[in-house]
N, C-alpha and C positions, 0 to 999 in steps of 0.2 A: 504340563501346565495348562491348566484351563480359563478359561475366559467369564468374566461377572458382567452384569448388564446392569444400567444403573440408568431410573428413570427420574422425570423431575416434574411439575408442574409448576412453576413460575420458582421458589424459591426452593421447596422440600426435596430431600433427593431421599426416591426410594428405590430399594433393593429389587428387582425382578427376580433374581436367581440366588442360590444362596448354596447352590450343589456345589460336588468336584466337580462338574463340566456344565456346560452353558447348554440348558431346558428349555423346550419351547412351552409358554403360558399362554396358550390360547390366544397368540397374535393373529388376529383377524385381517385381511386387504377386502377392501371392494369399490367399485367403483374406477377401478384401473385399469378398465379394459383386458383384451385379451393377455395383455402383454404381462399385467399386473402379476408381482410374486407373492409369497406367502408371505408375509414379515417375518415371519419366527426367521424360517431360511433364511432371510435376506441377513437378521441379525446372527444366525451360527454363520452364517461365512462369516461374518464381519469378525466373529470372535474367534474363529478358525485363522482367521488374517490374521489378526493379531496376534495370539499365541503363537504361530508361525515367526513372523516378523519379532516377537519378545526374545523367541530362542537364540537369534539370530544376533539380534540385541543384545542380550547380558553373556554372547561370545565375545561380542566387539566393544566393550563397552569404552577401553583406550581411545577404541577412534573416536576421530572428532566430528560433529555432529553433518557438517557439511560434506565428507567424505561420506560417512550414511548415505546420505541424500544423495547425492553423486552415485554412487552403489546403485542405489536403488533405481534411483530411474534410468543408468544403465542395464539393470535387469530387467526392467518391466517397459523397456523401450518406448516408452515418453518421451517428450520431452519440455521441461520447466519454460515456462515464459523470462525465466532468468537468463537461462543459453541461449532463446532467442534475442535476447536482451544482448549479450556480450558478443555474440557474433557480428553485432553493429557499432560495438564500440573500438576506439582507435587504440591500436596496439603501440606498448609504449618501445621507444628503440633502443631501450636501456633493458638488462634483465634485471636492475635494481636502482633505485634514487640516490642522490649523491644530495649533502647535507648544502651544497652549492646553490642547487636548483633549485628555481625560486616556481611558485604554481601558475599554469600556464595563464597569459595575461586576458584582462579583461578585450574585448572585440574595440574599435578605435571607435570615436564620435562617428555617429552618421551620418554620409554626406550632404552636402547643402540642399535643400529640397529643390536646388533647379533643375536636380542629378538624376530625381526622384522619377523613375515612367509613371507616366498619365496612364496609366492602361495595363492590366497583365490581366491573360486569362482567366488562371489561379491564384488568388488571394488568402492563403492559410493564416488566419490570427491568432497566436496561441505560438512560441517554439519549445513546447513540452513535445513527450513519446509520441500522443495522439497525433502531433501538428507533423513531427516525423516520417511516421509509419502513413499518411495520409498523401504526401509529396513521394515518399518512393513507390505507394499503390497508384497514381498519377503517370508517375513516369514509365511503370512496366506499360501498362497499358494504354498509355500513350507517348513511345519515346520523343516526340517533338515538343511535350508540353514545357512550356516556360510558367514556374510557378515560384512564386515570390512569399516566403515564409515573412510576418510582421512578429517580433518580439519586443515586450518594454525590458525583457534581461537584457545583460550586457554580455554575456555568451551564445555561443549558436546552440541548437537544441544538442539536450544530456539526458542522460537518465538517469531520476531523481532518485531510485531505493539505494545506493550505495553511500547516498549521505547519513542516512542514519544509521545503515547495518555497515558492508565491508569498510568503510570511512574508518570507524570506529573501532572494528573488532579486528585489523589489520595489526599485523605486531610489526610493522615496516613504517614507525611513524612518519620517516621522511617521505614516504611513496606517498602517506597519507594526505602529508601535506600538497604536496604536487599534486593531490587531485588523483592519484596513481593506487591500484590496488591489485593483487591476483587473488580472479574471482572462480569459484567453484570449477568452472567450465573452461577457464582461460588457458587449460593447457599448464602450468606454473608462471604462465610469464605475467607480467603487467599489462593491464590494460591502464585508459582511465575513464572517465563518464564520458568524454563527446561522444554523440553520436559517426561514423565516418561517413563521409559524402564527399562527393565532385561538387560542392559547391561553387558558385561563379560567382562575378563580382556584382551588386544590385544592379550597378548603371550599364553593366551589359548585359546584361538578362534579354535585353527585348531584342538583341543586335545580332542573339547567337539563333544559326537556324536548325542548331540540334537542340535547343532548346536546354532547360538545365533547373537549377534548383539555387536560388539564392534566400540569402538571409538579413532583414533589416536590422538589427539590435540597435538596442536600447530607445526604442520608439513603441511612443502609446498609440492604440489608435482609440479615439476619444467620439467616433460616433459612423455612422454608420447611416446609407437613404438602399431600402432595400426595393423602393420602385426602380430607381435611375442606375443600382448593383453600382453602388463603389462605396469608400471606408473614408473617414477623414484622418487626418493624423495631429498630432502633437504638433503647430508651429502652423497648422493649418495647411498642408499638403494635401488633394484628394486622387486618391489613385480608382480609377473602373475597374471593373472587373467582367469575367462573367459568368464562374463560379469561385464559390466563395465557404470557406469554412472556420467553424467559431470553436476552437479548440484554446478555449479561453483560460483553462483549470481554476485553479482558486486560490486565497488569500486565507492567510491563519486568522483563526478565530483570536480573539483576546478577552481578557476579563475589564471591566471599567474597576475593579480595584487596585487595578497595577497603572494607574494615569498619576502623571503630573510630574512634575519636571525633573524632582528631587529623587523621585521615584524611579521612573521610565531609564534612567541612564543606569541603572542596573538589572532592565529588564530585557528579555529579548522573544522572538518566536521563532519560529524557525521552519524552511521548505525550501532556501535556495540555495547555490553555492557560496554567496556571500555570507549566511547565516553559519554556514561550518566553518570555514574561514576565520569570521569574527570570533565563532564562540572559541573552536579548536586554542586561539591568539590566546583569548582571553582565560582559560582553560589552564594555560601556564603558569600563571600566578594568583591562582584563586587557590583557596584551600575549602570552600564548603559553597554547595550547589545544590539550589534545589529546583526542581522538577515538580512543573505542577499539569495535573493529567495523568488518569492510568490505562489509556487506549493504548493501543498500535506504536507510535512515534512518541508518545511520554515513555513507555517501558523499554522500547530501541534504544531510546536516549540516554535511559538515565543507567542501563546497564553499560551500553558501551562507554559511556565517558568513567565510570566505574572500574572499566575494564581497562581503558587506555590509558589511565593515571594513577590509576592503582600503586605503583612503584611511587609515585611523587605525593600520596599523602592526602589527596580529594576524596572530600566527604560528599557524597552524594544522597540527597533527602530527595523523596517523590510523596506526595501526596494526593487525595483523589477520594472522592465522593464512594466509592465503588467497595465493596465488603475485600476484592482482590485485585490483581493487575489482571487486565485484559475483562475485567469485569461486566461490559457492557457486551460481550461477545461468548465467554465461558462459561460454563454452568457452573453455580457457587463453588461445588468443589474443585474443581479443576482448576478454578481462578484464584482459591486459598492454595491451591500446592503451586501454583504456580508463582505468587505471592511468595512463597519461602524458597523457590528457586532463587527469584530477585533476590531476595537478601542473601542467599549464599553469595551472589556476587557482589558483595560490597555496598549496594544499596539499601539505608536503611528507609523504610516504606513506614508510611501513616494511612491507610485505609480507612472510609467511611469518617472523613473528616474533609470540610472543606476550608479555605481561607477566609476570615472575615475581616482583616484590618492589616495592612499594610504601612510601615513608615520609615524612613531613612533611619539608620543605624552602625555607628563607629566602619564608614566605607562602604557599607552595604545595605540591606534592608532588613529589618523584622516583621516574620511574617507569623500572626498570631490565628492561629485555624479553631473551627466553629469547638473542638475538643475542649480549648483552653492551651494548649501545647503553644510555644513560643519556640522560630527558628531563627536565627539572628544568620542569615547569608551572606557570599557576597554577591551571588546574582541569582536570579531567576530565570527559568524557560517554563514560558508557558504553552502547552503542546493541549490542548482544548478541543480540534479539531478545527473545520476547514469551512470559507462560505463558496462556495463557487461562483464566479466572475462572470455575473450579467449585465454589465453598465451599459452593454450597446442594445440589450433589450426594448430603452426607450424609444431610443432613434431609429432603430429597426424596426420599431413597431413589433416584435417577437413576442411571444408567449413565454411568461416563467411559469412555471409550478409552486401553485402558492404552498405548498406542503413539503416539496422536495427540494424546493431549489432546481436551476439549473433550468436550461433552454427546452422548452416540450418541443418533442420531433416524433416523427413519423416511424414506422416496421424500417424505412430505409434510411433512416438517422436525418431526413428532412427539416428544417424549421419552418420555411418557405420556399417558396419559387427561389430555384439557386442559390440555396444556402442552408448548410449542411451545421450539425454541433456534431462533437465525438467527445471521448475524458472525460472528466469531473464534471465539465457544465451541462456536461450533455442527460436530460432526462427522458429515458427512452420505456416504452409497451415492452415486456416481457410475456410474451404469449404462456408462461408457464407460471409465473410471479407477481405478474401484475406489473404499476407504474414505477419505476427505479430507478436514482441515478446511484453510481459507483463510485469510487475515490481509489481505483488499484489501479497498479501500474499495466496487467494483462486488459483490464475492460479497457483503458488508453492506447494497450495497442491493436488491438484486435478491431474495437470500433472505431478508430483512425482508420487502418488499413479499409475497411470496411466503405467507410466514408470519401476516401479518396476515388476506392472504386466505381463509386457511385458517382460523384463526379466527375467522372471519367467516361461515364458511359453507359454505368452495368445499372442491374436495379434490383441489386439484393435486397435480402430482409436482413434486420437483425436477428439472429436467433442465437448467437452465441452464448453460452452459460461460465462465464466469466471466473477466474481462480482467485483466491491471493492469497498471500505467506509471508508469516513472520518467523524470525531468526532470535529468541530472546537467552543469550547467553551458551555456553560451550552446550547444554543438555536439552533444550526445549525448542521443538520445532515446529510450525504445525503450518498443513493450505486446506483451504475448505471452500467451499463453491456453493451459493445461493444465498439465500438471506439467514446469515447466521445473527442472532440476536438472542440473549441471553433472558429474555422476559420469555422466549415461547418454551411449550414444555418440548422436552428436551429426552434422549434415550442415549447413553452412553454403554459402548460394550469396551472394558478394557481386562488388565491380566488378574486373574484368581488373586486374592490377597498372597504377598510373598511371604514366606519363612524366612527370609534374607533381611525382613523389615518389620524387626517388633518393637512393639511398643512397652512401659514399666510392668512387670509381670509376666511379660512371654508373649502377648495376644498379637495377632499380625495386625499390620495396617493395610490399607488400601492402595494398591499401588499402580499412579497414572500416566507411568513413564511410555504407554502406547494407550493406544487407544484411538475408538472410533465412536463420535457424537452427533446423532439425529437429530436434527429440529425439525417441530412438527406445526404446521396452521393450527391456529389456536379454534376456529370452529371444525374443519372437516378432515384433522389430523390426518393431516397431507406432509409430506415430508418435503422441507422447503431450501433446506439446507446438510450439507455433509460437512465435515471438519475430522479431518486425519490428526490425530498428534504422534511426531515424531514417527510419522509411518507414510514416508512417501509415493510418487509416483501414482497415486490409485486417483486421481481427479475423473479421467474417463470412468472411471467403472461409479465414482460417487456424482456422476451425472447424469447416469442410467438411474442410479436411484431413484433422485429426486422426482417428484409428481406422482410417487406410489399412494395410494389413499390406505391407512391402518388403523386399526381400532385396537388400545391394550385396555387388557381388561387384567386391574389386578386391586 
């Protein structure tokens, strides 16, 4: 089985190879220093991997996707930001959910601010991964520190990707419901999202002399004096500090044509655990749902709730600007098969159409998109994307990025004198990439960790080259590192058209079940990003890639 290479500039996807085996056309490198490889090379491995990894593939095809991927980065001894993920989350004491148990409760009101210390060292705002991973790089490296996590959720920090993937794709509804899952790496048992930690209580935080790790909930901090280093709070509380981190992340985007009273009560977004909760509730007695958005977390979502209600009858509708799902990120073709994945699952999908008129309708809403197509629901998720959470920029006097969004910081995740951003808010120099903020759960925790170090003491740089990965349905997997973006031109090497897959007449199709996708800087065709589909484990080796300078000449 041999390997096809498939090039693109902005929309056109053309052929590079057309042989039984994958030819080098005069791929050019230069400007890559010593280190720099050929490109052709660089793409026969890549299609040498993958025909490798196909054969390998359509032995196993039974298995289920996550088991793959498990496999795999057991063989090529990685390891996923997801096991680093679950090795922090709290082990459930059950090996399975009893239809009894109710999901674990929201944290109690906050004590009265008389309760509240005037004063802690470390001041984490934010209790997402970043704000996590930032308090236990704190405590190795200083076990005496006393560091006081602020959150306005009502739970202590969790980790947020199993709301939309294992939440969803778990056939253990009740575990689900409990917030309860077994994840890839869990061993078979259950975990659920907490984080675990020795947390301590807020009002003895300052009393303890091993110092320790507490958590506010459900408290805003609503500004911030970064001359005087302290936060104010909600009710008017002001605690000092004297380092300080803004691990702020962000709030769902929305459309202004889903407002208004009659409207809004069948609308939802969704990023926390109360948003799964509510929808999962509401989920039970809905018979038709649509999804609007075809990024990341609209195609999560609308496949697993697809998948988890499937037996009971829900009609699942997605819709989206985008010719495919994941469209803003995959090159047209890959985002068209990708597209008819979705709909094997149950999802019927409207691409390249957007919403223009929304209005209340027999319990629910109709939603009439720019097509002319009319969808009478009974609720909406709108999954649009995220703004990242600057509000204390004013009062802190901070810098946002008027392009990115998000806190500007320095090589060492700096925003100013004692006071650090990491996560989503955080907009940090990429000495290989240029200026970036991220939205994955690996850049939250790497640059948390990162970040705690540094105030702690150290004085790294940023230079991590950050993963992420999506799970969309039993067959489609993919992690890719750098700026994947679907406007640059693009090089895909995946498997020789199969005999296994013809089309009316006999003629093969193209087939994108593995595969490996270059993007390249649109002026000095630099290779800026790598993306694996359903071919794990290789992030090291596509981070070597990235920064190679190529020239194709075809």
């Amino acid at each position: 089985m041999a390997g096809r290479v498939f090039c693109s500039r902005l929309q056109p996807v053309r052929h590079l190879a057309r042989r039984s085996a994958l030819q080098p056309r005069r791929y050019q490198s230069g400007g890559g220093g010593a280190g720099a490889t050929n490109t052709w090379l660089v793409l026969a491995a890549a299609g040498a991997s993958v025909a490798a990894a196909y054969q390998v593939y359509t032995s196993n095809r039974t298995k289920p996707l996550v088991e793959q991927k498990k496999d795999a980065y057991a063989k090529s001894g990685a390891v996923h930001p997801e096991a680093v993920a679950e090795q922090q989350l709290t082990p459930s004491s059950t090996e399975a959910a009893t239809e009894e148990s109710a999901p674990p409760p929201e944290s109690e009101t906050p004590p009265p601010p008389i309760s509240l210390p005037d004063k802690v060292p470390y001041v984490l705002v934010g209790g997402g991964t970043a704000s996590f991973a930032a308090a236990k790089a704190i405590r190795e490296r200083d076990p005496a520190a006393k560091v006081l996590i602020v959150t306005q959720e009502n739970y202590s920090p969790y980790s947020r990707p199993p709301l939309s993937k294992h939440l969803w794709l778990s056939g253990d509804h009740a575990a689900a419901q409990q917030l309860k899952f077994i994840a890839p790496w869990s061993g078979g048992k259950l975990v659920d999202l907490f984080y675990n930690a020795d947390f301590c209580k807020v009002g003895e935080l300052m009393d303890r002399e091993e110092g320790g790790i507490a958590v506010l909930t459900g408290t805003k901090v609503v500004g911030m004096d970064t001359k005087s280093g302290s936060i104010s709070l909600a009710g008017g509380h002001v605690i000092s500090y004297d380092k300080c981190l803004l691990a702020t992340g962000g709030r769902p985007r929305t459309l202004p044509l889903f407002s208004g009273e009659k409207v809004e009560k069948h609308v939802s977004v969704y990023r926390e655990i109360p948003d799964f909760l509510t929808l999962d509730q509401r989920l039970e007695n809905t018979k038709r749902v649509l999804v609007v958005g075809g990024g990341f977390l609209g195609t999560e979502l609308a496949v697993g709730m697809a998948t988890r209600y499937r037996e009971g009858g829900l009609q699942v509708y997605q819709l989206f600007p985008e010719s495919g799902n994941l469209g803003l990120v995959l090159p047209p073709a890959l985002a068209s098969w990708t597209l008819d994945k979705v709909k094997k699952e149950g999802v019927e999908v409207f691409p390249n159409v957007t919403p223009v008129s929304v209005e209340p309708e027999s319990g629910g809403v109709k939603v009439t998109t720019s097509s002319g197509i009319e969808l009478t629901v009974d609720h909406v998720v709108v999954a649009v994307g995220l703004w990242p959470n600057t509000d204390l920029a004013s009062s802190g006097q901070l810098e946002v990025d008027r392009h990115l969004g998000g806190f500007r910081v320095n090589a060492e995740l700096q925003a100013c004198s004692n006071v650090w951003a990491a996560g989503d808010a955080a907009c940090f120099y990429d000495p290989h990439l240029g200026r970036r903020r991220v939205e994955h759960h690996d850049h939250a925790q790497v640059s948390g960790r990162l970040a705690g170090s540094n105030m702690a003491g150290d004085q790294q740089k940023f230079e991590h080259q950050s993963m992420f990965w999506s799970d969309v349905g039993p067959d489609v997997g993919f992690e890719a590192t750098g700026v994947v973006d679907s406007s640059l031109p693009t090089c895909g090497v995946y498997p020789k058209t199969s005999t296994e897959l013809l089309q009316e007449g006999g003629a093969g199709v193209d087939d994108y079940s593995k595969g490996v996708v270059f993007y390249l800087s649109r002026e000095e065709r630099r290779v800026v990003g790598v993306l694996t589909w359903n071919l794990f484990g290789k992030m090291d080796i596509a981070r070597k890639v990235k920064g190679l300078y190529v020239k194709f000449e075809y």
